[in-house]
N, C-alpha and C positions, 0 to 999 in steps of 0.2 A: 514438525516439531514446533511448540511455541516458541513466541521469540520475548527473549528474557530482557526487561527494560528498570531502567535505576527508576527508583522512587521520585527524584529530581527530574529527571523526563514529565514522569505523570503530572509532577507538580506543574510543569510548564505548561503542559497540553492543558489542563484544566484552567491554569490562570490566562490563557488566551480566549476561555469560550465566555462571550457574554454572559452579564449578569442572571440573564433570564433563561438561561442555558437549560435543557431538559435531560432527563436522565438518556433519551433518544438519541439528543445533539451528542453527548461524550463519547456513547456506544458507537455512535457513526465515525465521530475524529480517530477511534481508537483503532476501527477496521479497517479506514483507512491507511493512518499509519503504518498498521498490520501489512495491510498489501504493497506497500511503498519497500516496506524494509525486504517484504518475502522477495519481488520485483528485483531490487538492487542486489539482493545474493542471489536469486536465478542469472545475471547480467554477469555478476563477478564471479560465478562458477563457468560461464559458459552455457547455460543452460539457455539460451536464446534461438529464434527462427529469424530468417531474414525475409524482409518483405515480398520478396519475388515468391519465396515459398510458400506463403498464406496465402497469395494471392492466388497463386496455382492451385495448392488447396480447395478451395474455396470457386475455383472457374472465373476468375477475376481479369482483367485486362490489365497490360502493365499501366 
């Protein structure tokens, strides 16, 4: 599901990107964002792995 953001956020995000900012640079801040928000409601649902388990996963050493 998108993640639904006030107008006042965008304004921020945009007034932090330098002046010579590209339409690339904004697309990137915004994804990131994107992923920071979606991150912290996976964390605050519970929806988390704990490192022993990726690392086993994955054939990892502790």
């Amino acid at each position: 599901m998108p993640t639904v953001i006030q107008k006042e956020e965008a304004h921020k995000l945009v007034d932090r990107l330098p002046s010579n900012a590209t339409w690339d640079d904004l697309m990137h801040e915004i994804y990131v964002r994107e992923a920071i928000d979606r991150g912290l409601a996976d964390s605050r649902a519970g929806r988390t792995k704990s490192v022993q388990d990726v690392r086993a996963k994955f054939g990892l050493s502790e």
